[in-house]
SERO-4910 file (N, C-alpha, C, O; in steps of 0.05 Angstrom, whole numbers):
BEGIN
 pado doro    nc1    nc2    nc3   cac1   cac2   cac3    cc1    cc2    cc3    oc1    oc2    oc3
  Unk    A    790   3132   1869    803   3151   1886    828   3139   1899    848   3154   1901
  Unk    A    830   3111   1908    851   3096   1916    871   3104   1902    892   3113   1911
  Unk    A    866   3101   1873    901   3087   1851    901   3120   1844    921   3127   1833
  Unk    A    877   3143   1850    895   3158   1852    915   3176   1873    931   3195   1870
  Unk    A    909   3165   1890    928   3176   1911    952   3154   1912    971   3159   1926
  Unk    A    951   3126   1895    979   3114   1898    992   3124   1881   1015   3130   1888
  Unk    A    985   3131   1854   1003   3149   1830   1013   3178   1855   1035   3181   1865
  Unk    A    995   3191   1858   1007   3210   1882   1033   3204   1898   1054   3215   1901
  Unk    A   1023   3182   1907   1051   3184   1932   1073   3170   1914   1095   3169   1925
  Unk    A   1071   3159   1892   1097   3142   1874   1108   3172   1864   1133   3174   1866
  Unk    A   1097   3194   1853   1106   3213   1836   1123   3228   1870   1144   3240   1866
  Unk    A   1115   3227   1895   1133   3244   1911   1150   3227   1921   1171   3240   1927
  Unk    A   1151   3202   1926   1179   3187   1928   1204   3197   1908   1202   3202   1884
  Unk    A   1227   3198   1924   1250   3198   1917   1255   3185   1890   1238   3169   1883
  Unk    A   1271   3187   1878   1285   3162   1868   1317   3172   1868   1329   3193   1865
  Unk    A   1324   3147   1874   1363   3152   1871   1378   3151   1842   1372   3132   1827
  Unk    A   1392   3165   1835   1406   3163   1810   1426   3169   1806   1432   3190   1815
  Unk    A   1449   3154   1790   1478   3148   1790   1482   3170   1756   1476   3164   1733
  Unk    A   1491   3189   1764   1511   3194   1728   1532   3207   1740   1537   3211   1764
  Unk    A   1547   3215   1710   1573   3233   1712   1564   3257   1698   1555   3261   1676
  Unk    A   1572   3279   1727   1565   3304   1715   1596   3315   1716   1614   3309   1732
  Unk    A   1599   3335   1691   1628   3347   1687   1642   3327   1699   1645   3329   1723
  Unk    A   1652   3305   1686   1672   3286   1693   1669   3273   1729   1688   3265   1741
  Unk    A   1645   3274   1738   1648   3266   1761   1624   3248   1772   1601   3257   1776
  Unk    A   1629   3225   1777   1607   3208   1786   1591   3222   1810   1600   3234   1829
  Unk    A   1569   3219   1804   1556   3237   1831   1532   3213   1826   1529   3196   1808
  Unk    A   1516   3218   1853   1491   3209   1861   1472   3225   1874   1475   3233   1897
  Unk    A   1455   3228   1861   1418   3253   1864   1404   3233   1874   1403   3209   1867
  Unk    A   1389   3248   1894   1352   3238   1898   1335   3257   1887   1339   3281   1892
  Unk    A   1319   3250   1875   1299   3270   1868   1269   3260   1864   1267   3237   1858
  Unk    A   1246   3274   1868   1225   3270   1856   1216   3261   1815   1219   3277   1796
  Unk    A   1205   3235   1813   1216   3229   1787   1198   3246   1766   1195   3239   1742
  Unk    A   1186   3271   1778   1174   3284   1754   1188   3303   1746   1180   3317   1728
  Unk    A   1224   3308   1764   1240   3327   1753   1255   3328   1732   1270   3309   1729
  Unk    A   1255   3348   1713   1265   3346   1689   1301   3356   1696   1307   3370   1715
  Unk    A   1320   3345   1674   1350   3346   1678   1355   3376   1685   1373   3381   1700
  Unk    A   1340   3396   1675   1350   3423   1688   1342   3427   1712   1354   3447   1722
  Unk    A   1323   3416   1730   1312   3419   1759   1331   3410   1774   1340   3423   1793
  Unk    A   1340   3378   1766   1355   3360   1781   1383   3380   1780   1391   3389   1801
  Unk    A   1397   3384   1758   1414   3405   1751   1421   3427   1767   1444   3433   1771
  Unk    A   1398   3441   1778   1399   3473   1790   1385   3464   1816   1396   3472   1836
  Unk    A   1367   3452   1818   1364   3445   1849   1370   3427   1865   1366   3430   1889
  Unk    A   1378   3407   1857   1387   3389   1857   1424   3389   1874   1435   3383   1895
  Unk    A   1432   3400   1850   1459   3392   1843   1481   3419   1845   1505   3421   1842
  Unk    A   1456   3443   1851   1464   3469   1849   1484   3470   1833   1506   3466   1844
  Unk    A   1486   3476   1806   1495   3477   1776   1475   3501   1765   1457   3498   1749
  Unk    A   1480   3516   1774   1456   3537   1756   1471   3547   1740   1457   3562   1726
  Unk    A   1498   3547   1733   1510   3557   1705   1479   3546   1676   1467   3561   1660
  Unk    A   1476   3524   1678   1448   3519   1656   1430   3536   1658   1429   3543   1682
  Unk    A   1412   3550   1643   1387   3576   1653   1361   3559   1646   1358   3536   1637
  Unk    A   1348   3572   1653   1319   3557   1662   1308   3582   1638   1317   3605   1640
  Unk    A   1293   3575   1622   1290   3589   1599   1255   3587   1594   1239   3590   1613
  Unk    A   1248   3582   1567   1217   3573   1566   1211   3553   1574   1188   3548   1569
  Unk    A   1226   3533   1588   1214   3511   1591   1200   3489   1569   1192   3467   1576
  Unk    A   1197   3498   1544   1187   3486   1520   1204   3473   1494   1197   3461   1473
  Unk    A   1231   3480   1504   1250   3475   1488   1253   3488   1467   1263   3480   1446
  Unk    A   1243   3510   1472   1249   3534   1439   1267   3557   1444   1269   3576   1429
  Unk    A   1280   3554   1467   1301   3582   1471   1332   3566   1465   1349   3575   1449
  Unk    A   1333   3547   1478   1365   3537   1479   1377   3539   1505   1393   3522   1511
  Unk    A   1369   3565   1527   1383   3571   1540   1390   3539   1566   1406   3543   1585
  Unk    A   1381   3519   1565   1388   3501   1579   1396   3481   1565   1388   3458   1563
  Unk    A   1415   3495   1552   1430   3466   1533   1448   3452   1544   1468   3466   1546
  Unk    A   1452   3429   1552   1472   3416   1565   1484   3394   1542   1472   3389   1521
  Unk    A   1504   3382   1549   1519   3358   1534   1511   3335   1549   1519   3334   1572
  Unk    A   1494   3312   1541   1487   3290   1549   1502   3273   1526   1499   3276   1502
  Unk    A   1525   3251   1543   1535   3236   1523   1551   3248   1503   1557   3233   1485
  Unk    A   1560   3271   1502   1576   3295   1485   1551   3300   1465   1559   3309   1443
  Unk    A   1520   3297   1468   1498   3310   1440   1491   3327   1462   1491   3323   1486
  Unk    A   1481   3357   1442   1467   3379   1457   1430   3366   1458   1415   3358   1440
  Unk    A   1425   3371   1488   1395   3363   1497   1390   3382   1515   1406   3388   1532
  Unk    A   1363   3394   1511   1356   3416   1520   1345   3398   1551   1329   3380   1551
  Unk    A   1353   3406   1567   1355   3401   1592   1322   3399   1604   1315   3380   1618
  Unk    A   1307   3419   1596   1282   3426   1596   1258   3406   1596   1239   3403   1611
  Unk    A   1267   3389   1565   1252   3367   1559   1256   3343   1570   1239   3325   1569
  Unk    A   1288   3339   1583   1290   3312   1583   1286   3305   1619   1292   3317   1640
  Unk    A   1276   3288   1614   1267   3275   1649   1303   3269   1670   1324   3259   1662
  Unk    A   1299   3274   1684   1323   3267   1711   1332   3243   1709   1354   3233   1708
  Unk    A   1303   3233   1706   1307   3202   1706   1321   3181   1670   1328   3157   1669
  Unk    A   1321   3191   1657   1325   3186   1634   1366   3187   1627   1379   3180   1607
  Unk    A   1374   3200   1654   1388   3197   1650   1420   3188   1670   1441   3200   1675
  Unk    A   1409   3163   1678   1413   3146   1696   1437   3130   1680   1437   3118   1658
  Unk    A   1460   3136   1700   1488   3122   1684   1494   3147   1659   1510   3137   1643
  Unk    A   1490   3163   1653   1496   3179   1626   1519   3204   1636   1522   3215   1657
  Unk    A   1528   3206   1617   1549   3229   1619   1538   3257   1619   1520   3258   1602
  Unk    A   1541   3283   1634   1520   3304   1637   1543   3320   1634   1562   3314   1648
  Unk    A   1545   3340   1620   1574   3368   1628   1553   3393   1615   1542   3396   1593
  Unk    A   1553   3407   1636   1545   3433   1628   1568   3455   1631   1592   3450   1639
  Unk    A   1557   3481   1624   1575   3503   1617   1596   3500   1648   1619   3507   1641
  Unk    A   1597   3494   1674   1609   3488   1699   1633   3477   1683   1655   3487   1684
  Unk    A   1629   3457   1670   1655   3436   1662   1666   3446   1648   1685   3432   1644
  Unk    A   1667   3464   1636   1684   3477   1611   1711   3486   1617   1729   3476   1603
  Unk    A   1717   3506   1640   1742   3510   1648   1762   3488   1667   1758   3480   1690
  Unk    A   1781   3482   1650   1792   3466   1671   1823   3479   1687   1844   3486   1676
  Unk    A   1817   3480   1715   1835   3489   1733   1836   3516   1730   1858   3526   1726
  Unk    A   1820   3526   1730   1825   3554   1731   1833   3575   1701   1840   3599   1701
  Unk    A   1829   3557   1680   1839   3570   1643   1815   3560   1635   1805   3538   1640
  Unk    A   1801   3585   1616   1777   3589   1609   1788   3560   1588   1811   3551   1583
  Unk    A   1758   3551   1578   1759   3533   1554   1762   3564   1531   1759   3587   1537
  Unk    A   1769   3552   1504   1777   3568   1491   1749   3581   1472   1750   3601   1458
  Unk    A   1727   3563   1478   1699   3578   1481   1699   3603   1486   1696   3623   1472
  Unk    A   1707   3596   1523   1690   3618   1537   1709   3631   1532   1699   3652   1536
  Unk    A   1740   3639   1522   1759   3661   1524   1753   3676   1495   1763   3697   1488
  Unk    A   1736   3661   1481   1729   3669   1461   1706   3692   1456   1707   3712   1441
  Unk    A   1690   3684   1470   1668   3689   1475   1668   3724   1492   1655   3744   1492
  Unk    A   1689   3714   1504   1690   3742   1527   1709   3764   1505   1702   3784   1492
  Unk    A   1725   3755   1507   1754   3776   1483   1733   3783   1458   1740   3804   1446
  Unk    A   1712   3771   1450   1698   3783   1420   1677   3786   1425   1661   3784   1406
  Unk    A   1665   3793   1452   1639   3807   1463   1612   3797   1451   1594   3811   1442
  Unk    A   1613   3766   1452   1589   3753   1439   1575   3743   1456   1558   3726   1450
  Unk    A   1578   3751   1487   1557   3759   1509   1548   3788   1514   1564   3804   1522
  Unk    A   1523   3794   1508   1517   3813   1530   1508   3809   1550   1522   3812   1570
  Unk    A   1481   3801   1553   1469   3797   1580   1468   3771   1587   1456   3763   1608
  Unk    A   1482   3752   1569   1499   3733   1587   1477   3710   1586   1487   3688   1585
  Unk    A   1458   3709   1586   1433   3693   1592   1434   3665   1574   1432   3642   1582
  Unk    A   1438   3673   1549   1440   3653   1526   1467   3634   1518   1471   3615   1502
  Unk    A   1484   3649   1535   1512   3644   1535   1518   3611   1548   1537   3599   1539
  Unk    A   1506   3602   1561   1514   3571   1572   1502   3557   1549   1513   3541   1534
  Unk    A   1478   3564   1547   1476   3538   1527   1483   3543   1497   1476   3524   1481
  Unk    A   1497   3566   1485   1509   3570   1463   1531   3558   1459   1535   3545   1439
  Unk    A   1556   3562   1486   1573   3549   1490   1572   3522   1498   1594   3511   1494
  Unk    A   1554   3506   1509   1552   3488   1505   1541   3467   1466   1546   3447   1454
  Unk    A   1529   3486   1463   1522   3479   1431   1545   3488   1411   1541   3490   1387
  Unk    A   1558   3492   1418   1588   3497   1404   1602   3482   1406   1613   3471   1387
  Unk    A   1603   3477   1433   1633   3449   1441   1621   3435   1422   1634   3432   1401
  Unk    A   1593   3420   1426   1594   3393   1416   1596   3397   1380   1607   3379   1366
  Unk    A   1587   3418   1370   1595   3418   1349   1627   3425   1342   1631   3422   1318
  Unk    A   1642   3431   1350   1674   3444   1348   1685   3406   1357   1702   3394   1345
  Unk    A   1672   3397   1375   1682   3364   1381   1668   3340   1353   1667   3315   1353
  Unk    A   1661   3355   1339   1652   3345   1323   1664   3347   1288   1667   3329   1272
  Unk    A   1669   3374   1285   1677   3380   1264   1696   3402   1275   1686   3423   1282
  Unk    A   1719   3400   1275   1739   3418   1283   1749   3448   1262   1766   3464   1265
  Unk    A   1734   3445   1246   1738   3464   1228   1708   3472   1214   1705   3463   1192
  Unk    A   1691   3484   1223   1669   3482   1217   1654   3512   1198   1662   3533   1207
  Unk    A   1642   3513   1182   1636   3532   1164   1620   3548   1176   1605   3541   1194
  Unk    A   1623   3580   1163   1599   3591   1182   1574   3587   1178   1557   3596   1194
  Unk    A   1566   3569   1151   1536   3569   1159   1530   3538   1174   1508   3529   1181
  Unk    A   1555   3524   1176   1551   3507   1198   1548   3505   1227   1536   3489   1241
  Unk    A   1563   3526   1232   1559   3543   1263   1537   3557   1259   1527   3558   1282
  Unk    A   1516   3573   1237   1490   3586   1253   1470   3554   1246   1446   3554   1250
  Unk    A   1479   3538   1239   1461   3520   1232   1458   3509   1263   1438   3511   1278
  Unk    A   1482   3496   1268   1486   3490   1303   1479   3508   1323   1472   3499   1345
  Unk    A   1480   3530   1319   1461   3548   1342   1438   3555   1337   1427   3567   1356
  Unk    A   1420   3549   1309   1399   3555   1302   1381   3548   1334   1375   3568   1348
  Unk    A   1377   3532   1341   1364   3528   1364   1368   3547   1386   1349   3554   1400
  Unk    A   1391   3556   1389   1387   3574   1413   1387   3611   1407   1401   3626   1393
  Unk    A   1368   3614   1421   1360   3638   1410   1372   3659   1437   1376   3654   1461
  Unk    A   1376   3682   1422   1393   3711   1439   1380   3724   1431   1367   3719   1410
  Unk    A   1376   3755   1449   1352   3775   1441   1369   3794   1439   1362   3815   1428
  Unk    A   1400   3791   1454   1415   3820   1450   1433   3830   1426   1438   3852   1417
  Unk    A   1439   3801   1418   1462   3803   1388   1450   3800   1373   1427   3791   1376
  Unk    A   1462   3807   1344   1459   3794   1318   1473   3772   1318   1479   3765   1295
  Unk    A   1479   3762   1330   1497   3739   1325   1520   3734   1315   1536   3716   1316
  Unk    A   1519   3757   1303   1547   3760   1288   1575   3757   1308   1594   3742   1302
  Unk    A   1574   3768   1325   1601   3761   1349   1595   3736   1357   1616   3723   1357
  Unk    A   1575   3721   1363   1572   3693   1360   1582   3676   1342   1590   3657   1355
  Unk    A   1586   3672   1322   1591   3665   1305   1626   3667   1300   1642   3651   1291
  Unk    A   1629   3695   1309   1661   3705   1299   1674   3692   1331   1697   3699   1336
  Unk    A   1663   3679   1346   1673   3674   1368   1682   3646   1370   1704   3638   1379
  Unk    A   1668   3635   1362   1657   3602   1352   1675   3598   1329   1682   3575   1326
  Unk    A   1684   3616   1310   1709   3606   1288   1737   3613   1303   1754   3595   1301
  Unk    A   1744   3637   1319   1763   3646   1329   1774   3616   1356   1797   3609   1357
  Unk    A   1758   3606   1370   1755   3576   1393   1760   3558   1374   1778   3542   1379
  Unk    A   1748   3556   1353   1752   3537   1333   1789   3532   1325   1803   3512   1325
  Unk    A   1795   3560   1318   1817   3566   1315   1844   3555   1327   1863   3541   1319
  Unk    A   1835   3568   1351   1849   3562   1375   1851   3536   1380   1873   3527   1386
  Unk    A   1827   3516   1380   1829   3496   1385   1845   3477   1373   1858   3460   1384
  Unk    A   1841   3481   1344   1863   3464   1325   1892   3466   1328   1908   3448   1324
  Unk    A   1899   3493   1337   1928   3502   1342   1936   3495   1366   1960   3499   1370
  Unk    A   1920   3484   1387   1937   3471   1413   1932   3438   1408   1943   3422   1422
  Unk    A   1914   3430   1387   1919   3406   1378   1940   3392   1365   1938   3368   1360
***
């Protein structure tokens, strides 16, 4: 009964943690049984990420760890200590949509918006990856994240059109 009430009080201690979220060194305390989307939205109030199944089978908390898409859901708070974090928040800089999200809005590949952060986050890193990318390489890269309102099809035509755009201000 002892060692279990010391596991108890170690799991409600704090712990402190150093990363860069959207380009910005920050420092969290949190309880270490919180996973990166808790620390994320309660934490750090960042709720642009959505809190989804929790099982890692929707997508909707896809974030960029290190520029790779990691579903926010699975990975521990703590795991990612010193690491680079940008969620859908970081995307616009100064006030001009990334060419994602202007994409995304002008070819109506949101409806109810829900699936939309971590799509667009699973885009950047693939569009930062392969700047010209095929369409069955883009549904391959969103295969993970799942939408209940589209066919995907404006997804897809959104994600080549950003693509577009992107090479042309390169």
């Amino acid at each position: 009964m002892g060692a279990a009430r010391g596991r108890e009080a170690l799991l409600r201690r704090n712990v402190q943690l150093r990363l860069h979220v959207n380009g910005e060194a920050v420092e969290v305390s949190f309880p270490p049984y919180k996973t990166l989307l808790e620390v994320l939205r309660e934490d750090l109030g960042l709720t642009g990420t959505k809190h989804g199944c929790e099982l890692g089978e929707c997508g909707a908390c896809a974030v960029l760890v290190d520029g790779e898409p990691q579903l926010a859901c699975l990975v521990l708070g703590l795991e990612c200590e010193g690491r680079s974090v940008e969620t859908v928040e970081g995307l616009a800089q100064g006030g001009t949509l990334h060419p994602l999200q202007a994409a995304f809005a002008d070819l109506g590949a949101a409806q109810c918006g829900y699936c939309t952060p971590g799509m667009l986050m699973t885009a950047k890193a693939l569009l930062e990856r392969e700047p010209a990318p095929s369409r069955e390489r883009i549904r391959e890269a969103i295969s993970g994240n799942l939408c209940r309102c589209t066919g995907y099809a404006q997804i897809v035509e959104a994600i080549e059109a950003a693509a577009r755009a992107m090479r042309e201000r390169a």
